[in-house]
C-alpha positions in Angstrom: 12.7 -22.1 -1.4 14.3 -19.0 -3.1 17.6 -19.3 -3.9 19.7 -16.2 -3.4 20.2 -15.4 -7.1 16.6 -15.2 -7.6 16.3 -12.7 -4.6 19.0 -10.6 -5.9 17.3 -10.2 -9.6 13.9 -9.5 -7.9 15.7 -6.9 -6.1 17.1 -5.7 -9.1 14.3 -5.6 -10.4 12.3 -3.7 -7.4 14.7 -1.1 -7.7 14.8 -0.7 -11.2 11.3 -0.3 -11.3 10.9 1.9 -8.3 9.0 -1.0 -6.9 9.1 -1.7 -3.0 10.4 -5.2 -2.2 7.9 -8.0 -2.4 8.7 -10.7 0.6 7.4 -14.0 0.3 6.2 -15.8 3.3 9.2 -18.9 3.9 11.8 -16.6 1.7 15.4 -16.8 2.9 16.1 -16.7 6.7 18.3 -13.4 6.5 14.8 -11.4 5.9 13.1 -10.8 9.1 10.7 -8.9 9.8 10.3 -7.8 13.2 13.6 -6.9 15.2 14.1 -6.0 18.8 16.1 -3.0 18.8 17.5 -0.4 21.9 15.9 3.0 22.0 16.6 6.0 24.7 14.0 7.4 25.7 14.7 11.4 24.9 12.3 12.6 27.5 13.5 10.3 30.7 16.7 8.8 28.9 16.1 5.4 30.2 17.0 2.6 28.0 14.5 -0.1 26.4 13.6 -2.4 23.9 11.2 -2.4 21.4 9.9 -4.2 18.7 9.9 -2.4 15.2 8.1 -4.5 11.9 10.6 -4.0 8.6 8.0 -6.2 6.7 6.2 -2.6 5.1 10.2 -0.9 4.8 10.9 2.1 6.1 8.6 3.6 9.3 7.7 6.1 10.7 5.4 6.1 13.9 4.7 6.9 17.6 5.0 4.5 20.6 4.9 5.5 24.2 7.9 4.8 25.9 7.9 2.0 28.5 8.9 3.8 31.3 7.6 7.3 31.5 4.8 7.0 28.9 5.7 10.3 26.9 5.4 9.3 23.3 8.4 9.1 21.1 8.3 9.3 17.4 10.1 6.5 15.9 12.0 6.7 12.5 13.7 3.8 11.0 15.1 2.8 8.0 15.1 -0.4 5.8 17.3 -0.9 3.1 16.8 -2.5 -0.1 17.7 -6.1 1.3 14.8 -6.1 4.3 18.0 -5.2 6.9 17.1 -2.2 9.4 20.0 0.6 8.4 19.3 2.6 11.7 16.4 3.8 13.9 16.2 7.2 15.6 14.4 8.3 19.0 13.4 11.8 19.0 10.8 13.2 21.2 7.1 13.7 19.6 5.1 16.7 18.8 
């Protein structure tokens, strides 16, 4: 098991290095890496949730929404700890 000091040098480390973080398959329970998070759609406005993967960082993609199908473009960010920072709902082009 990793204990948190170790995390927070290899961290260090990542970011010293301009390296993206490396997570290790059993690593602490903080780091997960799918989360379910609320999203409006900007073309209906109906609410929903979705599932975004932080395992890769930072994304940026398309998903249809779930209730009028118009594709929305999806940009969220990760920070240097694995935690989403915020996700944005804007409509694609």
């Amino acid at each position: 098991m990793t204990k948190p000091r170790d995390l927070l040098n290899a961290l260090t480390i990542d970011k010293l290095y301009g390296l993206e973080p490396v997570f290790e398959p059993g690593g602490p329970e903080l780091l997960q890496s799918t989360e379910f998070v609320g999203i409006q759609c900007p073309y209906c406005g109906e609410r929903f949730e979705t599932a975004v993967d932080l395992s890769a960082g930072s994304f940026n993609y398309v998903e249809d929404c779930q209730v009028c199908c118009q594709p929305i473009e999806l940009a969220g960010e990760v920070d240097d700890t694995g935690a989403l920072a915020g996700v944005a709902a804007n409509r694609s082009t």
